[in-house]
N, CA, C and O of each residue as an XYZ file, in Angstrom:
684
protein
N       0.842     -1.182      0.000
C       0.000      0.000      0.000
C       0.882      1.238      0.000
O       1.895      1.350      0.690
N       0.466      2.047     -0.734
C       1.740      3.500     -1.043
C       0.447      4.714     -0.387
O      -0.775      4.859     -0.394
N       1.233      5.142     -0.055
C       0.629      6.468      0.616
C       1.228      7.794      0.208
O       2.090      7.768     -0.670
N       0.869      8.968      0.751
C       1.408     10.381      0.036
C       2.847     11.043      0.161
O       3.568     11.861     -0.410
N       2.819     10.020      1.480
C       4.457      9.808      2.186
C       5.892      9.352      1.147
O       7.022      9.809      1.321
N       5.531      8.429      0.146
C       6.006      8.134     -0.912
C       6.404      8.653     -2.025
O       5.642      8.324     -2.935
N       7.167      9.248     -2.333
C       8.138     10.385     -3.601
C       7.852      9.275     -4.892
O       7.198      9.569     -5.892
N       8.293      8.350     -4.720
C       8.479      7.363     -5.400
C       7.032      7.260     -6.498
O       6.814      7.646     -7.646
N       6.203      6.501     -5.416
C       4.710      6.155     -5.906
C       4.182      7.754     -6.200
O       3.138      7.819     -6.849
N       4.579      8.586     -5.936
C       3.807      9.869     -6.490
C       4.035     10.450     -7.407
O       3.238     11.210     -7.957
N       5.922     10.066     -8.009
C       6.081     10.533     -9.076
C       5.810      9.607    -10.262
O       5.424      9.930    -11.385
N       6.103      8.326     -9.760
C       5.140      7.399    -10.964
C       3.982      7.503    -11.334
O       3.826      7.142    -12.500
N       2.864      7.938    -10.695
C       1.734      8.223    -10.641
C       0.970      9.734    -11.687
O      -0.152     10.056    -12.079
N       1.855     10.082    -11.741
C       1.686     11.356    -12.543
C       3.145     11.798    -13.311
O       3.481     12.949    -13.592
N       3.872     10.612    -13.553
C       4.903     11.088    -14.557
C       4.392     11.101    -15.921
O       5.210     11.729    -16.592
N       3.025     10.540    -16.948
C       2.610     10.954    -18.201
C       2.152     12.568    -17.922
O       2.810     13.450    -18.474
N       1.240     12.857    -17.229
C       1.099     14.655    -17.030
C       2.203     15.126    -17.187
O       2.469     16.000    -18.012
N       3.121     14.515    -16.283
C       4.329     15.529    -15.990
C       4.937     15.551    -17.341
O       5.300     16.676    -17.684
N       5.152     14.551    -18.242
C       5.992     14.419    -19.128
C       5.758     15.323    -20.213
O       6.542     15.951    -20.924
N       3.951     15.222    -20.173
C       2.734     16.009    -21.629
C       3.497     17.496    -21.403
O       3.994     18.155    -22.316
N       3.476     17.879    -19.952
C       3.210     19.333    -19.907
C       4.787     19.673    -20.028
O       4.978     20.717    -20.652
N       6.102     18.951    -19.518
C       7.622     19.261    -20.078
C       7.701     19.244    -21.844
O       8.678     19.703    -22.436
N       6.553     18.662    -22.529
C       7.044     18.801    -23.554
C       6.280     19.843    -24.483
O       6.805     20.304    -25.496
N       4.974     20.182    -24.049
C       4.341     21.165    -23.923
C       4.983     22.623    -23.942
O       4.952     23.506    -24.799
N       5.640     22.542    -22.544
C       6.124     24.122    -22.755
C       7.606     24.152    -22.971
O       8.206     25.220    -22.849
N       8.125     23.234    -23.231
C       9.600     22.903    -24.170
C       9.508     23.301    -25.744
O      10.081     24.151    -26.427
N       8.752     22.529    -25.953
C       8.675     22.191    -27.669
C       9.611     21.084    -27.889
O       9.145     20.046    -28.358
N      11.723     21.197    -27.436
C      11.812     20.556    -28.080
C      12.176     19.198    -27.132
O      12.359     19.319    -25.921
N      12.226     18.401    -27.556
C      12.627     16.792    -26.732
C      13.627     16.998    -25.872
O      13.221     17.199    -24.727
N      15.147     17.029    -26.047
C      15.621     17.581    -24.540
C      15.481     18.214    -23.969
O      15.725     17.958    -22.790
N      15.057     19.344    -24.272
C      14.653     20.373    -23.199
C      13.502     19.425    -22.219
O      13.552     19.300    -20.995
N      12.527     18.847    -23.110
C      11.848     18.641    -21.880
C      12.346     17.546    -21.428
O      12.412     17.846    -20.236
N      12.691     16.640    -21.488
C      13.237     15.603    -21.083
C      14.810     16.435    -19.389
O      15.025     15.914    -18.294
N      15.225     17.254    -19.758
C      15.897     18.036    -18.581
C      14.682     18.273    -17.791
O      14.313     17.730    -16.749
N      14.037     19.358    -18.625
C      12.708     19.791    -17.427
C      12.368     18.746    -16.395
O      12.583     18.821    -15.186
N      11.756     17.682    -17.115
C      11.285     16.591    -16.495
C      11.975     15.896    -15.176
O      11.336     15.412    -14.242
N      13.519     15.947    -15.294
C      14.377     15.725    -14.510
C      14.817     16.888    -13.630
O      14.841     16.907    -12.400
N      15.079     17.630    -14.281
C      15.074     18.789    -12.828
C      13.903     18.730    -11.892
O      13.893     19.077    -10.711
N      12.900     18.227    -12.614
C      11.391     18.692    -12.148
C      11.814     18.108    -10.747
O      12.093     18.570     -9.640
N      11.705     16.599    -11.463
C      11.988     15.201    -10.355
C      12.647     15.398     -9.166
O      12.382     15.027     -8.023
N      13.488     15.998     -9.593
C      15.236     16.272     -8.645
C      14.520     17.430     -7.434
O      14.410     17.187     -6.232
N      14.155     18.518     -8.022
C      13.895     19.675     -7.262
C      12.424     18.935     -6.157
O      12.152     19.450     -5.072
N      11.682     17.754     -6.688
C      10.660     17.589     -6.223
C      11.238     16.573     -4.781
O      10.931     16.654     -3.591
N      11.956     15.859     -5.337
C      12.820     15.056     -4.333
C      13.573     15.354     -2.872
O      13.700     14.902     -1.734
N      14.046     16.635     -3.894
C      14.793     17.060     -2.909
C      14.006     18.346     -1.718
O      14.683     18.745     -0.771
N      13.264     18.617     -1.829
C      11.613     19.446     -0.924
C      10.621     18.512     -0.902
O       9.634     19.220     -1.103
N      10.286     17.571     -0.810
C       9.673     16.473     -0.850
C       8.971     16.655      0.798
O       7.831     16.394      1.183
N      10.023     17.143      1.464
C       9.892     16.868      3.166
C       9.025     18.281      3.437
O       8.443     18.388      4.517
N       8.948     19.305      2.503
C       8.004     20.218      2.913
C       6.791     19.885      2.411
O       5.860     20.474      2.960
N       6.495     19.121      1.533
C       5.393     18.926      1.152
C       4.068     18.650      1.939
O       4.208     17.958      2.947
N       3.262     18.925      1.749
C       2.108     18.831      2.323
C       1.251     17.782      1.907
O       0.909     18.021      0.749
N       0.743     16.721      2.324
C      -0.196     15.520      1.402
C      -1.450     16.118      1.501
O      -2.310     16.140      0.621
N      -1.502     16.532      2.454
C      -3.283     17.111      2.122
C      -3.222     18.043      0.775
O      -4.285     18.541      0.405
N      -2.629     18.172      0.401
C      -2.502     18.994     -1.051
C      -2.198     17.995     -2.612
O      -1.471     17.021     -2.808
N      -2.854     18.545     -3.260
C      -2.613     17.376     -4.680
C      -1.445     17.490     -5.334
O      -1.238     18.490     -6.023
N      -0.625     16.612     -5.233
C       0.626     16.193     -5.489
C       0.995     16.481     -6.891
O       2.099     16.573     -7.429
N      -0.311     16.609     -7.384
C       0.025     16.769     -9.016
C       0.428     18.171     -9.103
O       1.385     18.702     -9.667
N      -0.514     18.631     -8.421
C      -0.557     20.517     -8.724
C       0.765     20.972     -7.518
O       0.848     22.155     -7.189
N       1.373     20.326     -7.150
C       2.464     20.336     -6.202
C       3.632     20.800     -7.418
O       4.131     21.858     -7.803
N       3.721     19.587     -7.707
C       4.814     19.060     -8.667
C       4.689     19.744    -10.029
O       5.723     19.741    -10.698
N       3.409     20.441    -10.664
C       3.232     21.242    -11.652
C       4.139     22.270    -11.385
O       5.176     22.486    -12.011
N       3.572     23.086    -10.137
C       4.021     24.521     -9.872
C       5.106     24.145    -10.002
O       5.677     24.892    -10.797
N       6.101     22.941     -9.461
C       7.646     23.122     -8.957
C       8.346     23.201    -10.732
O       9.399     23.808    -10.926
N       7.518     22.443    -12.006
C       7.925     22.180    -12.957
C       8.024     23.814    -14.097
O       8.906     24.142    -14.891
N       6.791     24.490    -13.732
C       6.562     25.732    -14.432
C       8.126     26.345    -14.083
O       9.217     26.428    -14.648
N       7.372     26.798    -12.498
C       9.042     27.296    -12.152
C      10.671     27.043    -12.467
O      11.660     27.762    -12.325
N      10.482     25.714    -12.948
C      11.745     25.282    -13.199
C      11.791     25.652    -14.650
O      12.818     26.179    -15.078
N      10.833     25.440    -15.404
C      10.658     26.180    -16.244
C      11.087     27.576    -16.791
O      11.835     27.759    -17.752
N      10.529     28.471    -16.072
C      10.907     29.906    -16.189
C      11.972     30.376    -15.654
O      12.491     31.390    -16.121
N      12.500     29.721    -14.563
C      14.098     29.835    -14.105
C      15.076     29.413    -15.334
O      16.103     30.022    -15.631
N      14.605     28.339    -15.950
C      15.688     28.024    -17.282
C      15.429     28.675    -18.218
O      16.281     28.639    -19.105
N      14.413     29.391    -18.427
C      13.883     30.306    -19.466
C      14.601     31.425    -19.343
O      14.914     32.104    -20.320
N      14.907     31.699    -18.198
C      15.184     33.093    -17.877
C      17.077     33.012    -18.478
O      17.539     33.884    -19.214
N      17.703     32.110    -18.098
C      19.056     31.666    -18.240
C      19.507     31.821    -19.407
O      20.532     32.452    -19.666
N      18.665     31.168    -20.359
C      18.704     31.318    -21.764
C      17.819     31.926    -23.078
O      17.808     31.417    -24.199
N      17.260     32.843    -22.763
C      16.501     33.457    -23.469
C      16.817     34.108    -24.304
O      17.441     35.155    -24.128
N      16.435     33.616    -25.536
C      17.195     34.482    -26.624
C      16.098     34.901    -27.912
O      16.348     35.492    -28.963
N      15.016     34.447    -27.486
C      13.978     34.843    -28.443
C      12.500     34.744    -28.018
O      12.230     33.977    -27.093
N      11.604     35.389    -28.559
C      10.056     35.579    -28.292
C       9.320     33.920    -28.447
O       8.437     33.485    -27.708
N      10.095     33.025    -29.856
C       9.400     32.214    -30.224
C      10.328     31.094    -30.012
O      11.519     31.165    -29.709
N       9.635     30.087    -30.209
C      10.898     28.377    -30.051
C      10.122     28.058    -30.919
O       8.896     28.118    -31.012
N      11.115     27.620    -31.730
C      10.957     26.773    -33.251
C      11.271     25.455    -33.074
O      11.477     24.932    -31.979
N      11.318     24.788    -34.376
C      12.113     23.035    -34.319
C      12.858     23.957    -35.502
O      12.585     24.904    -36.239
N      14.306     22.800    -35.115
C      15.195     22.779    -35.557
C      15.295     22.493    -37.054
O      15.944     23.064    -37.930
N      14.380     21.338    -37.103
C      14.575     21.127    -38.068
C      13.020     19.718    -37.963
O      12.383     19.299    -36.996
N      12.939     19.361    -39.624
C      11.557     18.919    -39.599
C      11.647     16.907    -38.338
O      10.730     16.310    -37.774
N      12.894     16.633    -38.416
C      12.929     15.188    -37.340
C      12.593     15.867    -36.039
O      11.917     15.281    -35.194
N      12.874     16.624    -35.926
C      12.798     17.254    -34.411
C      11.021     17.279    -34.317
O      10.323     16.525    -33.639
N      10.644     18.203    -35.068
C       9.388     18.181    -35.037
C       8.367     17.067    -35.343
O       7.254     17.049    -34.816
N       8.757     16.221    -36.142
C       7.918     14.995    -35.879
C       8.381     13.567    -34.678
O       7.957     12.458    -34.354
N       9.525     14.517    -34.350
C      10.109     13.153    -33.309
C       8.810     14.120    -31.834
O       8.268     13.571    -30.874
N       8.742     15.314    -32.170
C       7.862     15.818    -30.802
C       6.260     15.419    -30.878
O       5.590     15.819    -29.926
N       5.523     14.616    -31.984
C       4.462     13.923    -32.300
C       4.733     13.028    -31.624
O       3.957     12.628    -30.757
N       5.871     12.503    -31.844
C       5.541     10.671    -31.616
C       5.826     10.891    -30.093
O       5.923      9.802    -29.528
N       5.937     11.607    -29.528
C       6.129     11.587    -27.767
C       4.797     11.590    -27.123
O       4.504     11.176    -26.001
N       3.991     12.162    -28.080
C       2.481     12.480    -27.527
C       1.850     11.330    -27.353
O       2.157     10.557    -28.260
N       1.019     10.814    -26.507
C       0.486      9.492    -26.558
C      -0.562      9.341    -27.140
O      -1.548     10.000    -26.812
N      -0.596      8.455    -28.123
C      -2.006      8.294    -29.144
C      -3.201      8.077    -28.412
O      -4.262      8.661    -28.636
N      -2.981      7.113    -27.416
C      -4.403      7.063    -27.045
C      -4.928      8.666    -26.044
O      -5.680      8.344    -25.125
N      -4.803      9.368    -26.069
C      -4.673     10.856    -24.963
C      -4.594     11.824    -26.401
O      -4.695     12.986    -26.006
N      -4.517     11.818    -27.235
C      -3.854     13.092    -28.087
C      -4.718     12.720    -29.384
O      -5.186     11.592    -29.233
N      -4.977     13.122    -30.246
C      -5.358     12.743    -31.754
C      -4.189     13.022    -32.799
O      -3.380     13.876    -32.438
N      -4.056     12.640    -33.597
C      -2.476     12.827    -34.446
C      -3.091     12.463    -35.615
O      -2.981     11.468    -36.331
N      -4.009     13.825    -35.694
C      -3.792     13.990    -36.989
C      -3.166     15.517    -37.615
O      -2.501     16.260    -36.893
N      -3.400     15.757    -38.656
C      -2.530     16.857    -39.318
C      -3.456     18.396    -38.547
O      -2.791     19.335    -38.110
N      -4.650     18.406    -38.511
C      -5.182     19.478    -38.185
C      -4.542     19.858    -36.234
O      -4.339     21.008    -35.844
N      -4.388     18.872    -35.529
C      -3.901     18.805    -34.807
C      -2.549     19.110    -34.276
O      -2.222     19.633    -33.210
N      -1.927     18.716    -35.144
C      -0.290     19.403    -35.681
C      -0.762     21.024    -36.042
O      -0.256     22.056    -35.604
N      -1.673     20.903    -36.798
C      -1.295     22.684    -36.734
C      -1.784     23.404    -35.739
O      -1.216     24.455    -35.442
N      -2.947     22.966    -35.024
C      -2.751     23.653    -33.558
C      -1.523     23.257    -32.975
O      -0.854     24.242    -32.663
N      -1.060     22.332    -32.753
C       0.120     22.505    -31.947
C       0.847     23.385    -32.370
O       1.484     24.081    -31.579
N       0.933     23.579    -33.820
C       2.283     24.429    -34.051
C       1.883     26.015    -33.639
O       2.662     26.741    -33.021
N       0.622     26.408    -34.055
C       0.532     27.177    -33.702
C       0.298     27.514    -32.328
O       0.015     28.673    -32.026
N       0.406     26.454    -31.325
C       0.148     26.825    -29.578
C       1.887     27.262    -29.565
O       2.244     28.277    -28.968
N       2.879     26.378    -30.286
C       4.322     27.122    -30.437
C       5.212     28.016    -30.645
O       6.330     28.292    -30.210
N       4.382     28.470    -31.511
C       4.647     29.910    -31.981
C       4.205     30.879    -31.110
O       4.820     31.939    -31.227
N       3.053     30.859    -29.997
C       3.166     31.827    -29.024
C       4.160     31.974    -27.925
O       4.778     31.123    -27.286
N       4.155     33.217    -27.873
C       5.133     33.852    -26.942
C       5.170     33.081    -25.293
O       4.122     32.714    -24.762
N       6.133     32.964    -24.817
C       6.033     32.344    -23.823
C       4.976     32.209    -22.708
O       4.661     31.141    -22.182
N       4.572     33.170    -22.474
C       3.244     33.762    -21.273
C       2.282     33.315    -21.919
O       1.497     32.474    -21.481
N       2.242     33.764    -22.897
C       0.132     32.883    -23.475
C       0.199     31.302    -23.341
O      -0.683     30.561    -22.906
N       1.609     30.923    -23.876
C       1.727     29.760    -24.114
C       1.831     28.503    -23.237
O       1.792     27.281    -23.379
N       1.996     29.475    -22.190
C       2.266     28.665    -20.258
C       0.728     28.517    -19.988
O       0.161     27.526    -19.529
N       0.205     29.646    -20.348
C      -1.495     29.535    -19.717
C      -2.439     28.516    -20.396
O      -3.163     27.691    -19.839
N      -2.247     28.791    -21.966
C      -2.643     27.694    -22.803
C      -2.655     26.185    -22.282
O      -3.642     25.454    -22.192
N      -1.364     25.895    -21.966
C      -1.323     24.598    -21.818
C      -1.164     24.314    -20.626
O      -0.439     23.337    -20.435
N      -1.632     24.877    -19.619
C      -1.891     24.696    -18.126
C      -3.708     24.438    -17.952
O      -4.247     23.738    -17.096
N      -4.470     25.334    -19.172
C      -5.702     25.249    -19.294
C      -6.217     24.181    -19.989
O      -6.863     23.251    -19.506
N      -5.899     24.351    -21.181
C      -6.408     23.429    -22.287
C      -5.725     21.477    -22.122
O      -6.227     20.355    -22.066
N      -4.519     22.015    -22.107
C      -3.454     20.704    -22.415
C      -3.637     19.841    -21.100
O      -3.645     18.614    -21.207
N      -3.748     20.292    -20.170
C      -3.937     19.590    -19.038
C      -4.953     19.913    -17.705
O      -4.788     19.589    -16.528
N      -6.133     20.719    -18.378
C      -7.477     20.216    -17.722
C      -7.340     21.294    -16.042
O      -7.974     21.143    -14.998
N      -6.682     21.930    -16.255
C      -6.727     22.782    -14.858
C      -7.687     24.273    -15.091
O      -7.591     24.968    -16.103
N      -8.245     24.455    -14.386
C      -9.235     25.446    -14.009
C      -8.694     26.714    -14.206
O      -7.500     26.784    -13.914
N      -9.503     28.310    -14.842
C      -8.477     29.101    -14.278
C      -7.599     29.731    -13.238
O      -6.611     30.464    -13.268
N      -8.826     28.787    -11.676
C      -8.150     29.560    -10.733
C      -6.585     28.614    -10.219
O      -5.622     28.916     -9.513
N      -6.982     27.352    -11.012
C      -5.489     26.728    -10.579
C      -4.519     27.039    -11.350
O      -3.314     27.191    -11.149
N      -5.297     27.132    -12.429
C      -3.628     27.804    -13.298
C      -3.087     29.153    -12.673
O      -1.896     29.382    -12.461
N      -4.230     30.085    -12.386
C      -3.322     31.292    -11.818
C      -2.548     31.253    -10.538
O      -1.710     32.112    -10.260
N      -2.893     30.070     -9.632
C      -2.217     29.484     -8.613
C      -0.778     28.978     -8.965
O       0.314     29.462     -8.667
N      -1.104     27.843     -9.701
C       0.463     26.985    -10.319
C       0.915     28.389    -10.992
O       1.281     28.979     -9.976
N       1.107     29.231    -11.976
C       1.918     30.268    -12.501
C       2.163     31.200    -11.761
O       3.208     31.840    -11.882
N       1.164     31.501    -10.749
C       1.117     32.841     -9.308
C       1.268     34.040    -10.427
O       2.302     34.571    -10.834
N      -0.310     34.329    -10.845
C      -0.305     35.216    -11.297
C      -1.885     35.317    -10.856
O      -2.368     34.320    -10.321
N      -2.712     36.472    -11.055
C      -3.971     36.546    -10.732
C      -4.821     36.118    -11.671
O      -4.273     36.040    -12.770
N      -6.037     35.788    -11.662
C      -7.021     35.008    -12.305
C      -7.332     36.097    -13.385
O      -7.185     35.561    -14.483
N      -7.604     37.059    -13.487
C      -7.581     38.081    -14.625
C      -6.863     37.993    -15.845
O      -7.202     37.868    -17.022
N      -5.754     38.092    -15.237
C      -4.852     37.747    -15.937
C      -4.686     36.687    -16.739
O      -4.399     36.707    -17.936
N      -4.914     35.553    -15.893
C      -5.029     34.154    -16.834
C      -5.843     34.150    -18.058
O      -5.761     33.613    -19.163
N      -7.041     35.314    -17.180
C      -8.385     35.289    -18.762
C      -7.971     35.805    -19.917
O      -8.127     35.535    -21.108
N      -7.293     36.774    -19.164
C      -6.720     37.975    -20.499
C      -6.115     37.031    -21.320
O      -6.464     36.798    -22.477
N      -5.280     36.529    -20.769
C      -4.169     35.686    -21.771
C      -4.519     34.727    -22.304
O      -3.818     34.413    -23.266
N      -5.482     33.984    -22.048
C      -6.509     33.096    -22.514
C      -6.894     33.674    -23.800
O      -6.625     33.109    -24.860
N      -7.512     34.776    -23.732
C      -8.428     35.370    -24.653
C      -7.422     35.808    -25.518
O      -7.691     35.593    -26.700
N      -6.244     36.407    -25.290
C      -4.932     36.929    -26.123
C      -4.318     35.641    -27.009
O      -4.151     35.658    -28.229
N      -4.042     34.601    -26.172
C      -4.079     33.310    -26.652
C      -4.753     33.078    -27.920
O      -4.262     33.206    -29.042
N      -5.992     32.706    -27.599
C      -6.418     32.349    -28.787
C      -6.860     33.008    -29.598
O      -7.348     32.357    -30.521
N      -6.971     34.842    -29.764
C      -7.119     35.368    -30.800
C      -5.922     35.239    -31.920
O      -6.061     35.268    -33.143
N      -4.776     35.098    -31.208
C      -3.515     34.466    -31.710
C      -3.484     33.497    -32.645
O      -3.178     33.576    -33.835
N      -3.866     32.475    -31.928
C      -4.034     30.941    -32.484
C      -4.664     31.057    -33.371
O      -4.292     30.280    -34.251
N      -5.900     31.945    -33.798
C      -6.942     31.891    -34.234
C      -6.462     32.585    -35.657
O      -6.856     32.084    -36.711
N      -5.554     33.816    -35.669
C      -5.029     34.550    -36.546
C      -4.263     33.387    -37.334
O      -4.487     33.154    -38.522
N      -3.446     32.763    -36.650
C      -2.455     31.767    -37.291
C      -2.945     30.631    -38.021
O      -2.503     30.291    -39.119
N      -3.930     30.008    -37.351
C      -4.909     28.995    -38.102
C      -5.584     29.461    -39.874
O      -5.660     28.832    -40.929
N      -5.959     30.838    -39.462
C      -6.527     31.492    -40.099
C      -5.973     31.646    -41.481
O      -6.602     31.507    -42.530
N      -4.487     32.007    -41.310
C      -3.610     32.297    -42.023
C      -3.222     31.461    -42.562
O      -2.994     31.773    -43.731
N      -2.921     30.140    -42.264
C      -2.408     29.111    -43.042
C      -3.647     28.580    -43.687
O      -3.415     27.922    -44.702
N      -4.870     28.695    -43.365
C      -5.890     28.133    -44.146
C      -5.515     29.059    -46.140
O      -5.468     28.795    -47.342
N      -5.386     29.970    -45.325
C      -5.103     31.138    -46.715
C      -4.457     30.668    -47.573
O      -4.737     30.723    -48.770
N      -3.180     29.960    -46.922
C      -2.282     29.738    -47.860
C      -2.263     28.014    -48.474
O      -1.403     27.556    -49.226
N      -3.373     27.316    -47.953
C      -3.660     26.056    -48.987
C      -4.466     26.417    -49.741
O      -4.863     25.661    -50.628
């Protein structure tokens, strides 16, 4: 029997979330694949402050965003993250799990276009949409105010919406 006391059983338990949302706000495969492991590491190692009456998932989110934007901050060198090149980008399909994801082409172009947003829409996006959290938990896990989340929500997908839009143009 595993209980909340357990690092172990908790990170097995929610390592596909954890993995969706490192590759989510990565884009590319090592990056999230580090994320994922720092995530682990940083979760391991504060493990003893943790609280079980609290959901372990949304524990371990916040610790991952953050780790997130701390490495963001280190290396920031542009508004947008691209693929490198076209293996990169279909090696970041096949990470997605078929049965959880649809893979088809219309799908790819939302993704690409959830990529092409700027970092901040793109954290909220997929804290909302990609993995089923509320706005008031997303503005919790990012610690930003719930307004805010909407705004960017709504900034979000007028975005998405432009970009979709645009490539329809051009078939």
């Amino acid at each position: 029997m595993h209980s909340n006391s357990d690092i172990g059983y908790q990170l097995e338990n929610c390592r596909e979330r954890l993995t969706r949302l490192c590759i989510n706000l990565c884009i590319n495969r090592h990056d999230a694949e580090d994320l994922f492991q720092d995530t682990c590491l940083r979760a391991i190692k504060y493990f003893k402050k943790y609280n079980p009456d609290m959901d372990f998932a949304k524990w371990i989110f916040r610790i991952c965003i953050n780790t997130y934007k701390t490495n963001l901050r280190r290396r920031y060198t542009s508004k947008t993250i691209s693929f490198e090149n076209e293996d990169e980008y279909d090696l970041f399909f096949e990470c997605i799990p078929e049965t959880e994801c649809p893979y088809d082409s219309r799908y790819k172009e939302l993704l690409s276009a959830v990529n092409r947003l700027p970092e901040k829409y793109r954290t909220i996006l997929v804290m909302r949409y990609f993995n089923d959290y509320s706005e008031e938990d997303t503005a919790k896990l990012v610690g930003i105010p719930k307004g805010t989340v909407k705004s960017r929500l709504n900034k979000a997908k007028k975005l998405i919406r432009e970009v979709m839009e645009g490539e329809e143009n051009y078939v």
